[in-house]
C-alpha positions in Angstrom: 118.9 96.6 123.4 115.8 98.2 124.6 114.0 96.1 121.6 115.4 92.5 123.0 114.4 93.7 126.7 110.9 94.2 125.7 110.6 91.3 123.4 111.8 89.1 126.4 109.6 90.2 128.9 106.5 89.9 126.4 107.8 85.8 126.3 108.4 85.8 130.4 104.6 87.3 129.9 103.4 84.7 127.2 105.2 81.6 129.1 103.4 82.6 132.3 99.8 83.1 130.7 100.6 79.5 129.0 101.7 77.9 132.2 98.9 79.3 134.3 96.2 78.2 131.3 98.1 74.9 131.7 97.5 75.0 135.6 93.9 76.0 134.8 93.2 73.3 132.6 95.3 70.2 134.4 92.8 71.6 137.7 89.5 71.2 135.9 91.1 67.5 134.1 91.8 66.7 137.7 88.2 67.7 138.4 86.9 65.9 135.7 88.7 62.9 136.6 87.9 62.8 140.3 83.8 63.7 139.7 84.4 61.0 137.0 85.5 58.4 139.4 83.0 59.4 142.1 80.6 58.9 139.6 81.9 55.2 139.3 82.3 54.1 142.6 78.3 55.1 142.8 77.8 52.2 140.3 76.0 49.1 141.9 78.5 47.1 140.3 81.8 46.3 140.1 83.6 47.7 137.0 87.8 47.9 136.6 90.0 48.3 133.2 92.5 45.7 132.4 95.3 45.1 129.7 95.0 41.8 127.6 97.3 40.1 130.4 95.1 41.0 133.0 97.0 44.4 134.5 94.5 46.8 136.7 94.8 49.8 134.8 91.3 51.1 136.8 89.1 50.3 139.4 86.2 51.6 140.9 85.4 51.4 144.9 82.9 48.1 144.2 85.1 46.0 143.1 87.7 47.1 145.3 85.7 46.4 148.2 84.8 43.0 146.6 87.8 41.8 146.6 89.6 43.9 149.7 91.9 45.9 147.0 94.7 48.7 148.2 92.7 51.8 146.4 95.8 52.1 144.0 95.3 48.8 142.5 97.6 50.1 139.0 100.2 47.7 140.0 98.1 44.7 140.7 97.3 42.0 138.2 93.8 40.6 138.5 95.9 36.9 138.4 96.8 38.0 141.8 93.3 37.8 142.8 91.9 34.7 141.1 92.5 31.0 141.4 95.0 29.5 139.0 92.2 27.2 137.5 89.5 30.3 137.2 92.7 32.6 135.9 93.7 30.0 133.1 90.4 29.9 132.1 89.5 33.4 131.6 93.0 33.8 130.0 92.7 31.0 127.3 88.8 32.2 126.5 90.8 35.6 126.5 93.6 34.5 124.1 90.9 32.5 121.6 88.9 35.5 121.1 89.9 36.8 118.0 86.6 38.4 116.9 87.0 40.9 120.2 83.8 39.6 121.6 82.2 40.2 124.6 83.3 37.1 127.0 80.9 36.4 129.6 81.9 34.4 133.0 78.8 33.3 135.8 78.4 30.6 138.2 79.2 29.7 141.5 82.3 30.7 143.5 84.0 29.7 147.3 84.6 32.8 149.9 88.5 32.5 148.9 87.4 32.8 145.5 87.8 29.5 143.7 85.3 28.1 141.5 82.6 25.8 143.3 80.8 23.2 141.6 77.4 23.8 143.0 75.6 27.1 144.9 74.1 27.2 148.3 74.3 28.7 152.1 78.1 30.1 152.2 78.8 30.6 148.7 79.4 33.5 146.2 77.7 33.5 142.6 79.7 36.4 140.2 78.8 37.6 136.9 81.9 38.9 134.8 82.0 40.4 131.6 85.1 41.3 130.0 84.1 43.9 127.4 86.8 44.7 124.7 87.5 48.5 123.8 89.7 48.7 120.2 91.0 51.7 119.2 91.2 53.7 116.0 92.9 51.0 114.3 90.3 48.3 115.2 93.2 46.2 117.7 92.5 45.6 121.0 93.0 48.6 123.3 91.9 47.3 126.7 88.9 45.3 128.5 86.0 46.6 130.1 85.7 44.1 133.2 82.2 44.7 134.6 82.1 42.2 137.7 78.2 41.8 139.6 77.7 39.8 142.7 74.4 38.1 142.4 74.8 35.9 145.4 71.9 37.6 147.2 70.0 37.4 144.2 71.1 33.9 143.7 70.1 32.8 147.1 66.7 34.2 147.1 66.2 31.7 144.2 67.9 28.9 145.9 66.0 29.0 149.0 62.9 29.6 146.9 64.0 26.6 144.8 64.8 24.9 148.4 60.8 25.7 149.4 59.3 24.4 146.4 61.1 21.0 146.4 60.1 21.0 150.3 56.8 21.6 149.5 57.0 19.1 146.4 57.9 16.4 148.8 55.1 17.6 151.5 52.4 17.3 149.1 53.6 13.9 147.6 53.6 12.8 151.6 50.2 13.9 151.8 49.4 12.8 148.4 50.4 9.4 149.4 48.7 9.6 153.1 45.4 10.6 150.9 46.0 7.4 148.4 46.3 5.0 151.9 43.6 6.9 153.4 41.1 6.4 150.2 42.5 2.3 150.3 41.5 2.1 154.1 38.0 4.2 153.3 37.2 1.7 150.7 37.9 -1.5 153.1 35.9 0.1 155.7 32.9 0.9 153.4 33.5 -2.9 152.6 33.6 -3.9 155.8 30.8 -1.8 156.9 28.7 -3.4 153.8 29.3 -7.0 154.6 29.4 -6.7 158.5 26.3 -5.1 158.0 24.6 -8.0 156.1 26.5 -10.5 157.9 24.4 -8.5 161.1 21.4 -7.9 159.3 21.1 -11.8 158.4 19.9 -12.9 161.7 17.8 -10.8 162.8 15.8 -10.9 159.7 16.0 -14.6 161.1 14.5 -13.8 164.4 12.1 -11.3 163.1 11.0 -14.2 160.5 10.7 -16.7 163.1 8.6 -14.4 164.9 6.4 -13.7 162.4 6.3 -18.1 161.9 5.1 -18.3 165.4 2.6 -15.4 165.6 1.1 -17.2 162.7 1.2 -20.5 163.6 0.3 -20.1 167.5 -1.3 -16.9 167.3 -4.9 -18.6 168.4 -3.5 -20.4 171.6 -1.3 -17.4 172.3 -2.0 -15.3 175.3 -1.8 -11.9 175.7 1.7 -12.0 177.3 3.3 -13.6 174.9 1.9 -12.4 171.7 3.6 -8.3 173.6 6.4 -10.5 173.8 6.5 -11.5 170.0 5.5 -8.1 169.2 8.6 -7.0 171.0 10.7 -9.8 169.6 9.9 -8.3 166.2 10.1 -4.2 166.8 13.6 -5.0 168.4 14.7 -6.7 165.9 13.4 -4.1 163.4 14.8 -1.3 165.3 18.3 -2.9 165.1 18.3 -3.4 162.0 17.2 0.5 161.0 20.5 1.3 163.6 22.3 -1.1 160.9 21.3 1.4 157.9 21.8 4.8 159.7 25.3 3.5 161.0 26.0 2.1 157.2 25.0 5.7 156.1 26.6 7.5 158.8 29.7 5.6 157.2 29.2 6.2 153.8 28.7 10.1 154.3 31.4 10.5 156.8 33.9 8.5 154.5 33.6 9.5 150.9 32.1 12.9 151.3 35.0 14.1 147.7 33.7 10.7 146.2 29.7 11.6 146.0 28.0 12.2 142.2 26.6 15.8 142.7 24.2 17.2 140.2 21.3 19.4 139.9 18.2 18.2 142.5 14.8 19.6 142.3 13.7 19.9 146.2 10.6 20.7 145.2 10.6 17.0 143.5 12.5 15.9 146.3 9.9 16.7 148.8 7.1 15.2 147.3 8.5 12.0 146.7 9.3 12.4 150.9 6.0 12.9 151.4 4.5 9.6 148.9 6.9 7.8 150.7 5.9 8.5 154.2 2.0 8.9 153.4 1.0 6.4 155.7 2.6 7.8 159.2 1.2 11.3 157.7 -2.5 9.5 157.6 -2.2 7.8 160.6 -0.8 10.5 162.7 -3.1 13.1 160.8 0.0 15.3 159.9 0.9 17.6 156.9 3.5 19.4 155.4 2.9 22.2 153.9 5.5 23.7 150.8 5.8 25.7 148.0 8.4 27.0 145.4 11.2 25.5 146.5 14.2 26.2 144.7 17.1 23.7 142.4 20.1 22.7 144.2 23.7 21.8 143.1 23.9 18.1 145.3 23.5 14.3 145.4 19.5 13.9 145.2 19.3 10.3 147.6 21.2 12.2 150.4 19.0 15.3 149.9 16.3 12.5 149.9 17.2 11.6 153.2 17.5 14.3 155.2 14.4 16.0 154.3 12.9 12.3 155.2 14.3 12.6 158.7 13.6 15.7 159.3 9.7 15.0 158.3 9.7 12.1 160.0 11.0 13.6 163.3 8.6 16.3 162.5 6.0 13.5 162.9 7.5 11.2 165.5 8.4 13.9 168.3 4.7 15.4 168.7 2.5 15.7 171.8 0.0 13.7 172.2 -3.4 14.8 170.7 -1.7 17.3 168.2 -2.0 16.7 164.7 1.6 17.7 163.5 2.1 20.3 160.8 5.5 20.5 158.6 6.2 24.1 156.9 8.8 24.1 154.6 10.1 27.3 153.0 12.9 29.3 151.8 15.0 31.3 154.9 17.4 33.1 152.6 18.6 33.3 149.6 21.7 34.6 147.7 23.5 34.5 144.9 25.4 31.1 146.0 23.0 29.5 149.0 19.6 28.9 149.9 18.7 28.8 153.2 15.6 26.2 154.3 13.8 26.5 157.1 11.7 23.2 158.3 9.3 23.9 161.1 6.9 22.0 163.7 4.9 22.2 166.2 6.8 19.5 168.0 7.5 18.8 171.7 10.3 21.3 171.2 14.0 20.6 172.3 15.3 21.9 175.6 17.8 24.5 175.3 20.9 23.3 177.2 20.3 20.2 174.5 20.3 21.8 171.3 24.5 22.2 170.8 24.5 18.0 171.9 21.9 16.9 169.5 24.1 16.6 166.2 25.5 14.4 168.4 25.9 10.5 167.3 23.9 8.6 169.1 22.4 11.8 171.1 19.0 11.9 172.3 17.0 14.6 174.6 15.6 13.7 177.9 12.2 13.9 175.3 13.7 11.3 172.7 13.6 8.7 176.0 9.9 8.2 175.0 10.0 7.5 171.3 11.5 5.6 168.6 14.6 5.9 167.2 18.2 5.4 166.6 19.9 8.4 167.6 21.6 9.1 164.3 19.3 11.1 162.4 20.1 14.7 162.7 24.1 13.6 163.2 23.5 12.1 159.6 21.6 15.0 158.6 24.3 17.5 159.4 27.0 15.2 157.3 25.0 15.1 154.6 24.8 19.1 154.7 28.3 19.4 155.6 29.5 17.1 152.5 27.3 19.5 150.0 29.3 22.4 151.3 26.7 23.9 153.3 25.6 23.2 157.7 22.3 22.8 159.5 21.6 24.5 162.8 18.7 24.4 165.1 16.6 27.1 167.3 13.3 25.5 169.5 11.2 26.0 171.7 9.6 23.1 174.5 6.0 22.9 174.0 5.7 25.6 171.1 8.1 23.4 168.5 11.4 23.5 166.5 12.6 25.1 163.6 15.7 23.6 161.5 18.1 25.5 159.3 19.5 23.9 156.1 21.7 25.6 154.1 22.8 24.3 150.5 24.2 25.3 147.3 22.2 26.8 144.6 22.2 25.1 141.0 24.1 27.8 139.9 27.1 26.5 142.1 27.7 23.7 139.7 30.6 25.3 137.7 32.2 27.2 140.8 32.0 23.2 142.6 33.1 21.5 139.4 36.4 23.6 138.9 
């Protein structure tokens, strides 16, 4: 008796140890379990465990939220959730695949969850992979659905794509504006080129039929009207230097991306200036003075010309009884530009004219007594502007003026080419 007594309270003992290891161990499962599904619902993406017909088994909190799930979801079947068109397709790709791949769903979706046929502002874009877990026997256990909404992603690229067909169609606009705008360059150099002949023809008329009668009267002419011949002829020339400069003015102003740039001696350059213009430098007693000037990267005739106006003004705008004196010479120098600087001993420009003078048709309350069209430096300062570089001017009345020209180096070719 005493025997069964103790031998029952040793089980009592042994059923309570093995109840309260139970307890022990179903605490830390349900530990493991919750950890374990705070764990998931940290994911960034939406993941829940299905039976082949689509039965919520699991869920974590992301797709829950998704798709405004109760947080007990184990009697919901992800049918209840789709669209009867997206659900029979997922099932029948779900039914024909045998080989337990991994079926992958993406594309485009509406806010009540039906498939849409094309993304944009509004509209959801899932990914959904149904990944099958077997188990020992190899047959189909459950699926893995891992669901990721993209649509910010998504939208990103379709506003991006958005942008860059917007900015397709802006430069093919401006494509096209540059195509009519070459056309109407063309037909104004044209017109320009003919009007200017079509102008140029008579007074090459009048300055010939000046010349006729100088020749032919010039014995029983008096003083008066041989001035008046002579005046007959330098207008006639001075309109018809207007002619060129305005015809250059064009040309430079125009079809500054359409000039033929190369490498141009200035040294070269300036010499053949100065062969050109020897007789005003005799006659007036002038010289220019030079020495080392460097290679450029630019169109030698324009480079031609504005060293010829700038000589020539050099010359034209002196005081009286000074012989003028040119210095050319390098200002500055660096590893892209080379900075000129042409000096005289002119007349000098007044100050409050110096911003006006680039000015077409400009002229200083000095210019009044001389020769000239007006257009010189304004062509000048194209020209510099077309190469890529500018021109600027400091002076000084009755002392002279100095004029900046900055152009490319040689060495600028490739960096100008590409």
């Amino acid at each position: 008796m005493q025997f069964t007594m103790i031998a029952t309270a040793l089980l009592i003992l042994c059923l309570v140890a093995f109840v309260t290891w139970l307890c022990i161990r179903n605490r830390k499962l349900l530990r493991y379990i919750r950890e374990f599904q705070a764990i998931h619902d940290t994911v960034p993406v939406g993941m829940c465990k299905v039976d082949s017909q689509l039965n919520v088994i699991w869920s974590n909190r992301q797709i829950r939220d998704f798709y405004n799930l109760p947080k007990d979801v184990k009697q919901l079947n992800y049918g209840e959730i789709l669209s009867p068109s997206l659900l029979e397709i997922i099932k029948s790709t779900l039914r024909e695949n045998t080989a337990l791949d991994i079926i992958t769903f993406e594309g485009a979706m509406n806010p009540d969850l039906t498939a849409a046929e094309d993304f944009g502002e509004g509209k959801l874009w899932m990914h959904a992979s149904y990944v099958p877990i077997t188990d020992d026997a190899g047959k189909l256990s459950f699926y893995a659905l891992i669901n990721e909404d993209r649509t910010a992603e998504k939208l990103s690229e379709y506003r991006l794509l958005e942008q860059k067909q917007l900015v397709q169609q802006k430069l093919e606009s401006i494509e096209k504006l540059n195509e009519d705008l070459r056309e109407i360059n063309v037909g104004l150099e044209n017109f320009a080129a003919i009007a200017s002949h079509d102008l140029k023809s008579p007074l090459t008329t009048i300055s010939g039929f000046a010349e006729l009668l100088e020749r032919k009267l010039g014995a029983d002419l008096d003083e008066a009207n041989k001035g008046r011949l002579s005046h007959i002829k330098k207008s006639a020339q001075e309109m018809s230097d207007l002619i060129n400069e305005l015809l250059l003015f064009s040309k430079v102003s125009s079809n500054s991306n359409e000039i033929n740039y190369g490498t141009v001696s200035l040294q070269h350059t300036v010499e053949k200036v100065i062969e050109k213009v020897q007789f005003e430098l005799d006659k007036s007693h002038a010289k220019v003075l030079y020495n080392d000037l460097p290679d450029i990267y630019g169109n030698e005739s324009l480079i031609y010309q504005i060293f010829q106006n700038l000589i020539t003004n050099a010359i034209k705008f002196t005081a009286p009884d000074t012989e003028p004196v040119v210095y050319i010479s390098t200002h500055a120098m660096d590893q892209s530009f080379v900075t000129l600087k042409i000096s005289d001993n002119g007349v000098g420009i007044e100050a409050d004219q110096i911003d006006q003078i680039f000015e077409p048709f400009s002229r200083g309350r000095h210019d009044k007594n001389y020769m000239g069209t007006g257009l010189g430096l304004s062509i000048c300062k194209k020209i510099a502007g077309a190469h890529g570089g500018r021109m600027w001017i400091s002076s000084t009345i009755g002392i002279g003026t100095d004029v900046y020209l900055q152009l490319p180096l040689a060495e600028m070719a490739n960096a100008y080419a590409s």
